[in-house]
ROZA-351592 format. One line per field, with one value per atom (N, C-alpha, C): residue in three letters; atom name; x, y, z. Coordinates in Angstrom, 1 decimal, decimal comma. Layout:
nuba = [Ala|...]
martor = [CA|...]
xx = [X|...]
yy = [Y|...]
zz = [Z|...]
END
This chain:
nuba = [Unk|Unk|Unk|Unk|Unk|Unk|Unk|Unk|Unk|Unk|Unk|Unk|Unk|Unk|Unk|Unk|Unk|Unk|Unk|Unk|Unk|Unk|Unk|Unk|Unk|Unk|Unk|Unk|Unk|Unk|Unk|Unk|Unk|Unk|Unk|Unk|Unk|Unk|Unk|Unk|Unk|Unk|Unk|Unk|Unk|Unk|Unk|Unk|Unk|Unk|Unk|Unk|Unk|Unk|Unk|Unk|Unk|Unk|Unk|Unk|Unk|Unk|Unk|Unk|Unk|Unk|Unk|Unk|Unk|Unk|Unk|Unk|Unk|Unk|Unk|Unk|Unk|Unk|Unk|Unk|Unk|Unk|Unk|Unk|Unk|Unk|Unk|Unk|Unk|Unk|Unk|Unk|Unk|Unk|Unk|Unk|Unk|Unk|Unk|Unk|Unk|Unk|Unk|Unk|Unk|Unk|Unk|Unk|Unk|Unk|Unk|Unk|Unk|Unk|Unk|Unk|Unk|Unk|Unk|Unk|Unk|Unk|Unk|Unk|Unk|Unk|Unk|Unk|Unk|Unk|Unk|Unk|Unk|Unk|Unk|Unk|Unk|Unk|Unk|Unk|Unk|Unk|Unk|Unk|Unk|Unk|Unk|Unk|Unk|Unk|Unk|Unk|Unk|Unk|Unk|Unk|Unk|Unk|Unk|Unk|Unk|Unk|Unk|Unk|Unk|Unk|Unk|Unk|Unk|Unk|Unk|Unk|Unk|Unk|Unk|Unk|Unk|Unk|Unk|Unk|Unk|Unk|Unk|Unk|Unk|Unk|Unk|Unk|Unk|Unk|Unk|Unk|Unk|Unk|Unk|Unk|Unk|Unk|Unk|Unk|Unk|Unk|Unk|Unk]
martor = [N|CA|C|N|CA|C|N|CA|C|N|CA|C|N|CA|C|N|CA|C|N|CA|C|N|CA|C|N|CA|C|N|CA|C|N|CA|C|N|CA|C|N|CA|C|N|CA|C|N|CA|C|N|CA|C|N|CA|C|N|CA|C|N|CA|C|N|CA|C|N|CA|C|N|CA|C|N|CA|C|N|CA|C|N|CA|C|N|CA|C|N|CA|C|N|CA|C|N|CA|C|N|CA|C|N|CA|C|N|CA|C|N|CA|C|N|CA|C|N|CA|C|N|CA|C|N|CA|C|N|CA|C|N|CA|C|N|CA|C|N|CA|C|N|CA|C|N|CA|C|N|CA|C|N|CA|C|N|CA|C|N|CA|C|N|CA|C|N|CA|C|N|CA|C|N|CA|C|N|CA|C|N|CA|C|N|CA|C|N|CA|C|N|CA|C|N|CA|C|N|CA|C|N|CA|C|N|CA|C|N|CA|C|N|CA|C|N|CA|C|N|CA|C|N|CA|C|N|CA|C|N|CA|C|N|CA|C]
xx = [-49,5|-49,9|-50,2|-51,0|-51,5|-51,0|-50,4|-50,1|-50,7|-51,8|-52,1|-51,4|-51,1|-50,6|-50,8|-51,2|-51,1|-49,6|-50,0|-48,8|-49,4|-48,9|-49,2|-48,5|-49,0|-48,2|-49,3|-49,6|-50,2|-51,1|-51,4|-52,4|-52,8|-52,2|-52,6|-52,2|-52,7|-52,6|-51,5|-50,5|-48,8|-48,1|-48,7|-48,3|-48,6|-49,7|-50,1|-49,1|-49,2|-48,0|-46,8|-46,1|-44,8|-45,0|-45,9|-45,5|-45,6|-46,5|-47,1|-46,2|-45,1|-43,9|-43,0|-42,4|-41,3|-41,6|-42,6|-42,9|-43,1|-43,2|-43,1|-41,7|-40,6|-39,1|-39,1|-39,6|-39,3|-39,5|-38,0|-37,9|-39,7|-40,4|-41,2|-42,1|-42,8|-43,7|-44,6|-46,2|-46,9|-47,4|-47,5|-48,8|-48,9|-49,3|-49,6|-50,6|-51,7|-52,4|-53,1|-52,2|-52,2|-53,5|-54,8|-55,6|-55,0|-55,1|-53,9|-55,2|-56,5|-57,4|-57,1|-57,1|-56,7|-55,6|-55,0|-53,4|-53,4|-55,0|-55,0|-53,4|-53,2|-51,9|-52,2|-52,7|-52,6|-51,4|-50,6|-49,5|-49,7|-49,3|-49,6|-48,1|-47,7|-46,2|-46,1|-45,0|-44,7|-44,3|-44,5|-44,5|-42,5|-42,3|-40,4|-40,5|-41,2|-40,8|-40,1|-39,1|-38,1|-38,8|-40,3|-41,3|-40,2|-38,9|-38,2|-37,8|-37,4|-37,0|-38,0|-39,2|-40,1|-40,4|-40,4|-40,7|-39,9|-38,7|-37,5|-37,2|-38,0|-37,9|-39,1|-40,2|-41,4|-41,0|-40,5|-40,0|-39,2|-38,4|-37,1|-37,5|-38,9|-39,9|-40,4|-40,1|-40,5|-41,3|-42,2|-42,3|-44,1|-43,5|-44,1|-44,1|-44,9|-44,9|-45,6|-44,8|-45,3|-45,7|-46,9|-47,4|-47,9|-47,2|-47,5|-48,5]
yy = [216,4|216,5|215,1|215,1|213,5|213,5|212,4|212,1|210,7|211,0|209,8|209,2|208,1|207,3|205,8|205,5|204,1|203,0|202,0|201,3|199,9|199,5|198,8|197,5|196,3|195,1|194,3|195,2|194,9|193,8|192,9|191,7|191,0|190,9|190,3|191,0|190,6|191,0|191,4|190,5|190,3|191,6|192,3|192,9|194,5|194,3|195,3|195,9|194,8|194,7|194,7|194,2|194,8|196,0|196,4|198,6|199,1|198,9|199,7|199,6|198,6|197,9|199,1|199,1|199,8|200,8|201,9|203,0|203,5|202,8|202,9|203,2|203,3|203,0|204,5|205,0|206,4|207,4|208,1|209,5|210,7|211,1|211,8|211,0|209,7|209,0|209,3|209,8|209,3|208,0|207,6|206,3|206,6|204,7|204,7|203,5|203,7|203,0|201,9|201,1|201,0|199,6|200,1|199,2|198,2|196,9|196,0|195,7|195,5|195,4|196,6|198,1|199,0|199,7|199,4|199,5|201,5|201,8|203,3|202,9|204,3|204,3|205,6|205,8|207,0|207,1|208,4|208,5|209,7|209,7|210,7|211,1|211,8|212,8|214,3|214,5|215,6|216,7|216,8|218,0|217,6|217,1|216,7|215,5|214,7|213,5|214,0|212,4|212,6|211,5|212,2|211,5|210,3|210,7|209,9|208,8|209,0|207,6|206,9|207,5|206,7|205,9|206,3|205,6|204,5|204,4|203,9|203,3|203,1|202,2|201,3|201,3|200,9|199,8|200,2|199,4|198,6|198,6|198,1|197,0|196,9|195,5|194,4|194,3|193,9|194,3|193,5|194,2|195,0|195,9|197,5|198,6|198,8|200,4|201,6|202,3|203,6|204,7|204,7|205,7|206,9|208,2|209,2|210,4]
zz = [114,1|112,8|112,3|111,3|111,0|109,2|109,1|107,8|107,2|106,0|105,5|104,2|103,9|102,9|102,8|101,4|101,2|101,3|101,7|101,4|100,3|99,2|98,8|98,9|98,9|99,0|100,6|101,7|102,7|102,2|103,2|103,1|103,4|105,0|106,5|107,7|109,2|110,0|110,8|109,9|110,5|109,9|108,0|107,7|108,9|109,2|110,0|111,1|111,7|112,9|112,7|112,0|111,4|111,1|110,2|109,3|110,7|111,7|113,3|113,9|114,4|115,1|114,3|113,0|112,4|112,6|112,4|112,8|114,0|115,0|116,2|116,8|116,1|116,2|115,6|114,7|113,7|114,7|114,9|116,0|115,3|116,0|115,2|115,2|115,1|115,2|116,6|116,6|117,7|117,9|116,5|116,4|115,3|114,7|113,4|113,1|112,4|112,5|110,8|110,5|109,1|108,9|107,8|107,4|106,4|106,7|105,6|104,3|104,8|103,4|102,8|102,9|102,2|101,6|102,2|103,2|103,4|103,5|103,9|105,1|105,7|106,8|107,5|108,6|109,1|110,5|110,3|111,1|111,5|113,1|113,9|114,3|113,9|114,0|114,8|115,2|116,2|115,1|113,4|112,5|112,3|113,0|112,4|111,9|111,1|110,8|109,3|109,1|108,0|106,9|106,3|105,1|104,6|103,9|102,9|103,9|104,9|106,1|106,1|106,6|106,9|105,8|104,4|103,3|103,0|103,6|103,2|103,9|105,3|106,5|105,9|105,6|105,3|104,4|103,1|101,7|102,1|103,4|103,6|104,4|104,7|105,6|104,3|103,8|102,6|101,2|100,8|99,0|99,5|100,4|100,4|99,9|98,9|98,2|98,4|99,0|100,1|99,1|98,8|97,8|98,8|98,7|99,8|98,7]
END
């Protein structure tokens, strides 16, 4: 299943790699592919991901706002 969402706050290459890195860790994650100029976010999941974790793992990398 593919889940898209913004993250706001993104704004370089490092932010990239850190949201990709944390999500890479999320039980339920296939891949995640986050634009930092847009901060579009596309997430490839097995249909069990826990949305509120993930949002709450994301915010919890610094001043990221996971607009789903």
């Amino acid at each position: 299943m593919k889940l898209i969402l913004t993250i706001k706050g993104t704004h370089c290459n490092s932010c990239k790699l850190l949201i990709e890195e944390a999500c890479a860790e999320i039980a339920g994650v296939q891949s995640c592919t986050v634009d930092f100029k847009t901060g579009k976010t596309v997430i490839e999941h097995d249909g069990k991901l826990d949305i509120k974790k993930l949002q709450k793992e994301i915010e919890g990398l610094g001043k990221y706002k996971v607009i789903i």
